[in-house]
BAFI-3210 file (N, C-alpha, C; in Angstrom, 3 decimals, decimal comma, padded with zeros to 6 digits):
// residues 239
n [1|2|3|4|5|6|7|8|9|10|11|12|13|14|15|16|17|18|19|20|21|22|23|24|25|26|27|28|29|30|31|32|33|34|35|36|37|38|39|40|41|42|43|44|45|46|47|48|49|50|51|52|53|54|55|56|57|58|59|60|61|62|63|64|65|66|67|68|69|70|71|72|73|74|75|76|77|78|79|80|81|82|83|84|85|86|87|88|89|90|91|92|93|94|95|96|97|98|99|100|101|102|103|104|105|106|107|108|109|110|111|112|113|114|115|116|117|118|119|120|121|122|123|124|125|126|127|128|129|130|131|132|133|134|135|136|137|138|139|140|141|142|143|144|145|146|147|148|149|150|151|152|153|154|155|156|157|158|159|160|161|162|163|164|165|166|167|168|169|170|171|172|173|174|175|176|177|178|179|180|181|182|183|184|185|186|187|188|189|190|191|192|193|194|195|196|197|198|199|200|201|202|203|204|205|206|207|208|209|210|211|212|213|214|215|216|217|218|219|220|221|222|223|224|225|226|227|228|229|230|231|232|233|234|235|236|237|238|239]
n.u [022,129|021,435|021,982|022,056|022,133|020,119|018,026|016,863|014,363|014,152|012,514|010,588|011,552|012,791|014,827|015,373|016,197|014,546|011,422|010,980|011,995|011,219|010,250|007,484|007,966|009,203|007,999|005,854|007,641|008,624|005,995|005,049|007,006|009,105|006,916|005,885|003,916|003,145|004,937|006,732|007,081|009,798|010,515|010,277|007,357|007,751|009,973|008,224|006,615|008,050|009,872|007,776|006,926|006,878|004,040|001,782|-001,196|-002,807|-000,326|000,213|000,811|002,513|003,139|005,574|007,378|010,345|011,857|010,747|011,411|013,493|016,882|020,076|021,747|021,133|017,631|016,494|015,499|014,692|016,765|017,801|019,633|023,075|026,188|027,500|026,371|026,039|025,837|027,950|028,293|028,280|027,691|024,628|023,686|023,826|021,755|019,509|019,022|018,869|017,472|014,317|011,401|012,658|013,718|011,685|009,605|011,884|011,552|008,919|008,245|010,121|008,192|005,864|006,568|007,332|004,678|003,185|000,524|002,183|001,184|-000,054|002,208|005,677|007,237|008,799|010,629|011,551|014,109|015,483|018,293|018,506|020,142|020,558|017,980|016,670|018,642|019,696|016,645|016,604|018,664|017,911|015,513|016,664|018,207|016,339|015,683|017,547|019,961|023,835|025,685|028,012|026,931|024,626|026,087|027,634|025,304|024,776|026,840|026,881|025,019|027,144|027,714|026,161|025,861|028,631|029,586|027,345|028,285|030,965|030,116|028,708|030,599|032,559|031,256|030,894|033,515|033,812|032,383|033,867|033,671|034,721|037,316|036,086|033,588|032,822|033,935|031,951|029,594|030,463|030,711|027,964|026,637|027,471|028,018|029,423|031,079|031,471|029,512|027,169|028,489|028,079|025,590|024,674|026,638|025,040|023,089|023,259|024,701|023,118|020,353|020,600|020,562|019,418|016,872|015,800|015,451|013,812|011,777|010,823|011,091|008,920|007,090|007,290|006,112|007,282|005,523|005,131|007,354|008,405|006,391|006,674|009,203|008,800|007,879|009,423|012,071|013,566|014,350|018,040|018,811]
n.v [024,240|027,232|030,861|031,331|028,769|026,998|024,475|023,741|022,116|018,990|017,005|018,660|020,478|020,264|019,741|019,652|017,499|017,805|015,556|014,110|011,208|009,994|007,170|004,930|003,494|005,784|007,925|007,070|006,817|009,770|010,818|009,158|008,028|010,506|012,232|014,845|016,615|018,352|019,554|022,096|023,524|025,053|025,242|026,208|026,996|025,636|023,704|021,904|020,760|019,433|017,934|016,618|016,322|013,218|012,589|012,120|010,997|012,933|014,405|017,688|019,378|022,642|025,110|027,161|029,073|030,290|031,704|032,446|032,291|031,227|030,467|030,213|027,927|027,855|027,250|024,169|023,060|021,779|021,520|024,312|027,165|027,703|027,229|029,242|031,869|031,389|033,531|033,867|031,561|032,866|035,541|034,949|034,396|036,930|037,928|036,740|037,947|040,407|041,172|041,815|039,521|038,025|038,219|038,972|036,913|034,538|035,375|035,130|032,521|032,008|032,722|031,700|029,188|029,603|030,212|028,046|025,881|023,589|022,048|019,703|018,989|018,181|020,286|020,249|021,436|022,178|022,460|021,992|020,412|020,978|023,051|025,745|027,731|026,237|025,870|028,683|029,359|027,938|028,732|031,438|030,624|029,594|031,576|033,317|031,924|031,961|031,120|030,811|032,134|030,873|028,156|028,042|028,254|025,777|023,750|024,556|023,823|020,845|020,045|018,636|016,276|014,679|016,511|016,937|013,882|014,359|017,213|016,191|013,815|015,099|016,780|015,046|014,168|016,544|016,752|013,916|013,573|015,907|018,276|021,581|022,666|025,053|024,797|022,848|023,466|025,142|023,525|022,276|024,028|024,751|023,217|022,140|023,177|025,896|027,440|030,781|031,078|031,331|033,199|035,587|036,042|036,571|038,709|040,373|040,996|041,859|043,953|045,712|045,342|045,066|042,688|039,146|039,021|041,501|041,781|039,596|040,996|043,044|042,741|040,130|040,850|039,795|039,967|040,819|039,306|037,279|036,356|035,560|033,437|031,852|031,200|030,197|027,756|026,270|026,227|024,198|023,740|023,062|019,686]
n.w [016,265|018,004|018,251|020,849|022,305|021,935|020,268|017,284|016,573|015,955|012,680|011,100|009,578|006,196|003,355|-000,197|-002,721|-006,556|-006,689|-008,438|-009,195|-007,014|-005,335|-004,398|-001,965|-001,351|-001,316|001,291|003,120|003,499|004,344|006,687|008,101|008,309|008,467|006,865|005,669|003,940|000,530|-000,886|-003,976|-005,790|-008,414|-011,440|-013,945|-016,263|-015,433|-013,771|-015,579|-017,484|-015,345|-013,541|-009,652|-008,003|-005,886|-002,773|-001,667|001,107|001,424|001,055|-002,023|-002,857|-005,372|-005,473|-007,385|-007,652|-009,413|-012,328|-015,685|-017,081|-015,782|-016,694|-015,620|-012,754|-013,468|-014,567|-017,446|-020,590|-023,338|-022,921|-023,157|-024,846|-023,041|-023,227|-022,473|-019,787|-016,840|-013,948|-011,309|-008,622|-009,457|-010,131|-007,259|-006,171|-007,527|-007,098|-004,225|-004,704|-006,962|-008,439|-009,797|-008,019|-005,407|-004,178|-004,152|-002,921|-000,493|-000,497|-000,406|002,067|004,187|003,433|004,463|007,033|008,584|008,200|009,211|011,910|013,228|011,969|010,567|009,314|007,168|003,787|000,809|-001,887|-005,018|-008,140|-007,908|-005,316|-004,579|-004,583|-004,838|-003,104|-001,345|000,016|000,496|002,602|003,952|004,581|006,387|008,653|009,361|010,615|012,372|014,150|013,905|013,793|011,242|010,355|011,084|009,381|006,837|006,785|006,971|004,135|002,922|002,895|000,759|-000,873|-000,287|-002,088|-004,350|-004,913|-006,387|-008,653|-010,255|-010,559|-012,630|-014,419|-015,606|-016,625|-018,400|-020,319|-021,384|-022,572|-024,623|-026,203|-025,405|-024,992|-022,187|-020,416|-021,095|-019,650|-017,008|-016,161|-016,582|-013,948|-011,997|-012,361|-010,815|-008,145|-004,750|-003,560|-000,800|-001,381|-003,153|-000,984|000,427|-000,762|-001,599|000,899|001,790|000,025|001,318|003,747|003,120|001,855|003,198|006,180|007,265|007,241|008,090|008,077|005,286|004,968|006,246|004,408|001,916|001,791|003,726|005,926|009,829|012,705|014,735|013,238|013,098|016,029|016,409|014,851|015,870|018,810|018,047|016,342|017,820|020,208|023,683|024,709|026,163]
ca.u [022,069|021,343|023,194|021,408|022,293|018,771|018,750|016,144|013,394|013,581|011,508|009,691|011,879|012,968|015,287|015,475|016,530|012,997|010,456|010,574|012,475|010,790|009,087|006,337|008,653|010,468|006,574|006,008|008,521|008,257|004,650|004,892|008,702|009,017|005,647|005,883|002,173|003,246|005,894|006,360|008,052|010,324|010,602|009,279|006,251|008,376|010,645|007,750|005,770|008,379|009,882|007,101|006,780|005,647|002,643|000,899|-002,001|-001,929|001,157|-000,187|001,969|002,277|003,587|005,833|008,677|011,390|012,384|009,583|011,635|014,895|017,700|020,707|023,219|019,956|017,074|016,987|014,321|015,274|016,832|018,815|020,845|024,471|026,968|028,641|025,712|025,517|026,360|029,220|027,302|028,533|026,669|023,718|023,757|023,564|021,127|018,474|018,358|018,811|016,873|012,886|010,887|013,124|014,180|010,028|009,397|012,404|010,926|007,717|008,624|009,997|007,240|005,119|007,123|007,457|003,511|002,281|000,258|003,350|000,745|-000,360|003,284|006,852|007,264|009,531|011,155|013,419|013,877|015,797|018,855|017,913|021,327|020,180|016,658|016,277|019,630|019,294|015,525|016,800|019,403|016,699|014,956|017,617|018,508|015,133|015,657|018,967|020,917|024,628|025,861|028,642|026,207|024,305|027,185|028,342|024,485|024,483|028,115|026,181|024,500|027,890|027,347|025,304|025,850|029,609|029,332|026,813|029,215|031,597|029,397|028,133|031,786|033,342|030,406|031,129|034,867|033,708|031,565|034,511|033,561|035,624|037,627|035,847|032,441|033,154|033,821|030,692|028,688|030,802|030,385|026,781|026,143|028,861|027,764|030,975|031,190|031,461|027,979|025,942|028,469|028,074|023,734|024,740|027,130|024,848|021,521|023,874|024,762|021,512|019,197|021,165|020,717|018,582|015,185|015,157|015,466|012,559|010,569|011,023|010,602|008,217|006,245|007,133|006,310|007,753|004,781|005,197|009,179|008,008|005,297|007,988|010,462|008,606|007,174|010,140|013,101|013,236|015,511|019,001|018,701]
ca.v [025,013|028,579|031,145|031,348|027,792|026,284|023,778|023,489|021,209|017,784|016,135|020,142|021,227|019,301|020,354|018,012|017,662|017,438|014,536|013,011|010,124|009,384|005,497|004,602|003,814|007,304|008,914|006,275|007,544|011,257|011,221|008,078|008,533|011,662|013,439|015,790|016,685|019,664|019,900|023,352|023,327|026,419|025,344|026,999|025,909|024,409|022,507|021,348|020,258|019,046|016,907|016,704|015,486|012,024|013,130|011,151|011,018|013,683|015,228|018,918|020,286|023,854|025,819|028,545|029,720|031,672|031,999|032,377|031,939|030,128|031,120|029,112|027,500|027,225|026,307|022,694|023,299|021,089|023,242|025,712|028,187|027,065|027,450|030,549|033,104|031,161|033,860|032,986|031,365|033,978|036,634|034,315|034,226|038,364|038,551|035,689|039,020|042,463|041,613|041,806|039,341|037,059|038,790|039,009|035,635|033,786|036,114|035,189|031,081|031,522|033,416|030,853|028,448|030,115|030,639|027,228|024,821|022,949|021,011|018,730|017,755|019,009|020,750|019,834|022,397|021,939|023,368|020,681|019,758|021,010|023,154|027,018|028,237|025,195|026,100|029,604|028,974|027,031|029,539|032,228|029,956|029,085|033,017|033,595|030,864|032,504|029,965|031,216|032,109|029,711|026,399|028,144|027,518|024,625|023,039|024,799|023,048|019,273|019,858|018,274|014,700|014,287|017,282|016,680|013,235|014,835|018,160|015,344|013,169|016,065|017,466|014,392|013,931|017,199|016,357|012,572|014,097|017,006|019,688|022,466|022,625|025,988|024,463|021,663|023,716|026,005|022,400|021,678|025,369|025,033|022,022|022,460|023,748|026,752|028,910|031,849|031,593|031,519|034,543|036,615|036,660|037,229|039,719|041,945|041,217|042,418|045,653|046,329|045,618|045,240|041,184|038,583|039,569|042,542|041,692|039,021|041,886|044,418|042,082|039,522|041,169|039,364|040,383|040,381|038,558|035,826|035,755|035,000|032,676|030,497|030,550|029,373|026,357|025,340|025,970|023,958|023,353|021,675|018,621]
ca.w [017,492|017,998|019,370|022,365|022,937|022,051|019,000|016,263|016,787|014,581|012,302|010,943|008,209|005,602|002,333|-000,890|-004,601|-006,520|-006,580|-009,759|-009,016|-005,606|-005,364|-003,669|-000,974|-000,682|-000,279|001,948|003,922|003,610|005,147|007,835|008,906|008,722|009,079|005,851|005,008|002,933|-000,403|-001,557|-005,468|-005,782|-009,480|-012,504|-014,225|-017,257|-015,067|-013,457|-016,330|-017,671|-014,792|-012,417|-008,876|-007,446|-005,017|-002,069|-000,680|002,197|001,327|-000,070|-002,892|-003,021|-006,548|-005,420|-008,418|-007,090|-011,106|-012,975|-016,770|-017,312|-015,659|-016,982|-014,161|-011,610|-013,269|-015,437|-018,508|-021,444|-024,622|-022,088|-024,274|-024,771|-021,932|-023,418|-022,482|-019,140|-015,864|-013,222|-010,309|-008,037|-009,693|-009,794|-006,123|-005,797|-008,076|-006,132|-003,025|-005,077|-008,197|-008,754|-008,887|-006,952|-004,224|-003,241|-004,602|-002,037|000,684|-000,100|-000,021|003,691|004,611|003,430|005,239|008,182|008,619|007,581|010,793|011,788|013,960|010,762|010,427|008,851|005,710|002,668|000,369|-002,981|-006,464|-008,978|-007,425|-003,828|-004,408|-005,026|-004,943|-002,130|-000,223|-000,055|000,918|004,007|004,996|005,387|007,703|010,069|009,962|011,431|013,768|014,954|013,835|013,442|009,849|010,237|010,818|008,157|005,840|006,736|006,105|002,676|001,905|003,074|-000,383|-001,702|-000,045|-003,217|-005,444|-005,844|-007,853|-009,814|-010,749|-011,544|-013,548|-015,723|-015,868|-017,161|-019,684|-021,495|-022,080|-023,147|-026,040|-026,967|-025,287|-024,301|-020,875|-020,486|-020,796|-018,168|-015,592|-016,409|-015,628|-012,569|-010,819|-011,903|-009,692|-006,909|-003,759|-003,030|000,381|-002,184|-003,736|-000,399|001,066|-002,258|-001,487|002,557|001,815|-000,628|002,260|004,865|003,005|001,284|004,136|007,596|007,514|006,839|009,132|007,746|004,298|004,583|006,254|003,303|000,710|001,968|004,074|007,392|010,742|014,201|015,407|012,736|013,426|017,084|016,775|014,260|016,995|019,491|017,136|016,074|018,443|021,928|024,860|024,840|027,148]
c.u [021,889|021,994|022,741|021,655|021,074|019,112|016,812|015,421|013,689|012,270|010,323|010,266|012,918|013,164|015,693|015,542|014,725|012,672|010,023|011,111|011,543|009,657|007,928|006,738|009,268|009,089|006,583|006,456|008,701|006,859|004,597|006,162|008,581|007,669|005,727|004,628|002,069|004,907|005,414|008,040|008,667|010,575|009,881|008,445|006,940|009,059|009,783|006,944|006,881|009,512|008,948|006,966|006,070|004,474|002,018|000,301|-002,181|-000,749|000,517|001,000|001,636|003,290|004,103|006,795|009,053|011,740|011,109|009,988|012,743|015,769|019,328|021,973|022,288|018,862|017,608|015,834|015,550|015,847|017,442|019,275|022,333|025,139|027,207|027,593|025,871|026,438|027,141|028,020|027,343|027,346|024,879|022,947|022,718|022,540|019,499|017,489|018,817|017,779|015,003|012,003|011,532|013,468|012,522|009,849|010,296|011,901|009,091|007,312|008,757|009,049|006,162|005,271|007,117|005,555|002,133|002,270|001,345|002,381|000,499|001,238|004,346|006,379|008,279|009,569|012,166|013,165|014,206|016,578|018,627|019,469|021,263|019,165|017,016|017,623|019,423|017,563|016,039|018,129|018,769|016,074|015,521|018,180|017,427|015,160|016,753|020,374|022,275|025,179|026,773|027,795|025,546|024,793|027,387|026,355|024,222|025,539|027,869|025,586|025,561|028,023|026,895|025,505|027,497|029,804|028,519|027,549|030,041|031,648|029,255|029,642|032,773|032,611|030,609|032,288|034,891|033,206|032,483|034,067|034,529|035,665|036,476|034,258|032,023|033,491|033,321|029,741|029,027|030,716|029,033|026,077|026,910|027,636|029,249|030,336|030,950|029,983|026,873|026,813|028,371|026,655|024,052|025,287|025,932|023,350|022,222|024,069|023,504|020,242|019,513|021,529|019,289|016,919|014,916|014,681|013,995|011,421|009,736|010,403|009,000|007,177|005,986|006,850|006,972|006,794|004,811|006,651|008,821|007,339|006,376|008,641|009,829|007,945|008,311|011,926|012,896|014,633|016,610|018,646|019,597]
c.v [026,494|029,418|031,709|030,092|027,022|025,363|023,913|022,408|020,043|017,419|017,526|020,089|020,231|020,341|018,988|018,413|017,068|016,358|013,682|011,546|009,125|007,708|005,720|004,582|004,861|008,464|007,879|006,947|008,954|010,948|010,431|008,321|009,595|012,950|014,353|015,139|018,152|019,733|020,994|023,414|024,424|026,236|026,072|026,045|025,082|023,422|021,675|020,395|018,920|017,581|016,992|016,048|014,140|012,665|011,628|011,210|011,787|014,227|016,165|019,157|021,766|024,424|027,213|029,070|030,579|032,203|031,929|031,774|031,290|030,967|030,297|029,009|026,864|026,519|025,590|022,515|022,246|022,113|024,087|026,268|027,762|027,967|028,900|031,602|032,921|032,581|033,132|032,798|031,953|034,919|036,611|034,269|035,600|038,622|037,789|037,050|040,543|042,563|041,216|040,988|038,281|037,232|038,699|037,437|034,420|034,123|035,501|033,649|030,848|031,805|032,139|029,753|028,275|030,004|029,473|026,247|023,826|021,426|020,146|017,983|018,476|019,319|020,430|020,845|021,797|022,466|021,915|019,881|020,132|022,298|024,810|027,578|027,392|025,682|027,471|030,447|028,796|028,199|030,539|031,918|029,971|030,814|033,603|033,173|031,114|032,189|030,850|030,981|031,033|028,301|026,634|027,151|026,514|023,663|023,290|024,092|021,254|019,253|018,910|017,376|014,285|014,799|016,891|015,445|013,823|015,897|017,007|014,750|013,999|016,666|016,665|014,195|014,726|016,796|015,249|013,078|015,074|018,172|020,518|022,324|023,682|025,282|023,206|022,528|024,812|024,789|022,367|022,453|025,099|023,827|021,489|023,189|024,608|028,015|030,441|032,679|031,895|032,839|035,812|037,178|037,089|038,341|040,918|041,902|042,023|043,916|045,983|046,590|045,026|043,841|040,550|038,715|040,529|042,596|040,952|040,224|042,960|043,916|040,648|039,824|040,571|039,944|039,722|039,271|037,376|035,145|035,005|033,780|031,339|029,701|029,745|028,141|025,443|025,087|025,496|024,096|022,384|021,225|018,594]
c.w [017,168|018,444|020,724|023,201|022,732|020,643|018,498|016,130|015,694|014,026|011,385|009,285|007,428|004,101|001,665|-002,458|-005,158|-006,439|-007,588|-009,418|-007,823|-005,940|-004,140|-002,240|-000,061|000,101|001,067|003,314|004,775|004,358|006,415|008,606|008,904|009,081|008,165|005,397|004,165|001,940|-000,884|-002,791|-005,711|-007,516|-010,573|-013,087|-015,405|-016,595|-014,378|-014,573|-017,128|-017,018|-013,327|-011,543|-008,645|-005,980|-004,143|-001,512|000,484|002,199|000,344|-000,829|-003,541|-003,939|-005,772|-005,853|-007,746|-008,352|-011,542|-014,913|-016,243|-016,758|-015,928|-015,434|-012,812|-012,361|-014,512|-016,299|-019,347|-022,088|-023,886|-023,239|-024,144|-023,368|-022,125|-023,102|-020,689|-017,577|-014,807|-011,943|-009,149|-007,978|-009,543|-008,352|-005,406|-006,452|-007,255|-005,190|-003,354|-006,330|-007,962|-010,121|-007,629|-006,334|-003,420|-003,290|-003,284|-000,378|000,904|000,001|001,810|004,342|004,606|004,326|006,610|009,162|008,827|009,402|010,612|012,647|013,438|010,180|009,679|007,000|004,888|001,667|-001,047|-003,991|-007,192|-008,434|-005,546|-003,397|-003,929|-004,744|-003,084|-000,748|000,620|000,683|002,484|004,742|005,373|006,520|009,000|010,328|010,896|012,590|015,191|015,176|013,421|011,950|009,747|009,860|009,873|007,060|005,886|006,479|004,731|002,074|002,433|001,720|-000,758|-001,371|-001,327|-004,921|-006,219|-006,897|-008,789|-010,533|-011,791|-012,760|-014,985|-016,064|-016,840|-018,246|-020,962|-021,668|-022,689|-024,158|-026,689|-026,595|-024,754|-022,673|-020,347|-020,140|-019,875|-017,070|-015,412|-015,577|-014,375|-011,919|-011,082|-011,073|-008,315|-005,870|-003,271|-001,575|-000,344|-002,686|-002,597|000,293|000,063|-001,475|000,040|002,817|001,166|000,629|003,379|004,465|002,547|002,358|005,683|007,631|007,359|006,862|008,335|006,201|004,241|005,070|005,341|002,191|000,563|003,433|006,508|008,880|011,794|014,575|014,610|013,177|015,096|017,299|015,936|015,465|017,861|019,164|016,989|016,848|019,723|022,635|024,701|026,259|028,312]
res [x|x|x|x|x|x|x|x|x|x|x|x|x|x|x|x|x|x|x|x|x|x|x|x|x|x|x|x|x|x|x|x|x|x|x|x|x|x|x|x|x|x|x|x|x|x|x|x|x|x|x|x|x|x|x|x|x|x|x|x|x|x|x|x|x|x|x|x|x|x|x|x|x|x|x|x|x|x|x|x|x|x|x|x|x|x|x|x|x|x|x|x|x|x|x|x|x|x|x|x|x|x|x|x|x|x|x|x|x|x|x|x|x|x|x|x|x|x|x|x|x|x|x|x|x|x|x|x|x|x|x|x|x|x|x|x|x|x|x|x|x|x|x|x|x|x|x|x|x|x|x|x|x|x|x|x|x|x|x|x|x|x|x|x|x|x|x|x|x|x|x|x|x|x|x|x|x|x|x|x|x|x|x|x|x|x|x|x|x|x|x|x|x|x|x|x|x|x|x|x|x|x|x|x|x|x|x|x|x|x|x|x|x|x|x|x|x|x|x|x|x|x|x|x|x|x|x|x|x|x|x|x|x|x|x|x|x|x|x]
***
């Protein structure tokens, strides 16, 4: 819902852990059920090359890195650098909407997003786990949309339907092999979805550049007339 009281059109926008895994079935799906005729990859070109999407027929896939090299904790390259260099995922967060090029780069994802013929059918969005790049992504959107920061949040902490066994998984793995406590719950913050990490990037957009709008305008180039032409695409009437 919005805070105008209007709700967010179904069946448009669409957020997702990547596409390697996907069967025949899951495209299938994505293009006939749901109507996604556009995936856009927020991954870097190694994590792509190295685990690259399934693709179908009519479903465009569009290359657009929010990271361009490795950043350890977000992206998932083989070979990472050991835990002990890795930043707190906090800081990670602030650095996504103050640092250059990824502050233009996430700006220049919604933008894309925002912009693309919705009449050909919904769009689809993710990085690796769908947790960071992909969350972050999707709370821009719904800021545009007018959506209140609260429901924000609370769809960026739905990542953990999925993400928390995986934290787990990978958390209990390093202590099964001997690894330090220390480096177990380095894995388990970097695959957690926390309230902390998406108000860290809201807090520094709010002081740095008033709030979200303005931030995508500064950095990605957005206009009023695109913020408009969105809204009325993708928000309708409660019933």
């Amino acid at each position: 819902m919005t805070s105008d009281g209007r709700k967010v059109r179904e069946g448009f926008l669409f957020r997702s852990a990547n596409l390697q895994y996907a069967t025949d079935r899951d495209l299938m799906e994505l293009k006939e059920c749901c109507g996604i005729t556009e995936v856009v990859d927020l991954r870097n070109r190694e994590e792509q090359s190295e685990h690259p999407d399934r693709t179908a027929p009519g479903i465009l896939h569009v290359d657009m890195p929010i990271i361009t090299e490795q950043m350890m904790g977000v992206t998932h390259e083989e070979n990472l650098p050991p835990y002990e260099i890795w930043p707190q995922m906090g800081d990670l967060y602030i650095k996504f909407v103050t640092e250059e090029p990824l502050r233009n780069n996430i700006a220049g994802a919604v933008r894309h997003i925002m912009t693309r013929d919705f009449s050909t059918g919904g769009v689809l969005w993710h990085c690796y786990g769908g947790k960071d790049r992909c969350g972050l992504t999707a709370a821009f959107i719904l800021s545009v949309l007018g959506v209140p920061y609260s429901a924000i949040k609370e769809d960026y902490m739905m990542t953990n339907i999925t993400a928390a066994e995986t934290a787990e998984r990978l958390y209990n793995a390093v202590l099964e092999r001997g690894g330090s406590q220390k480096e177990a719950d380095f894995e388990y913050d970097a695959n957690i979805a926390r309230e902390s990490y998406i108000d860290n990037a809201f807090a520094a957009v709010n002081e740095q550049y008033g709030g979200p709008v303005s931030f995508l305008k500064e950095n990605g180039g957005v206009t009023e007339e695109e913020i408009e032409n969105f809204r009325n695409k993708l928000i309708g009437y409660t019933l």
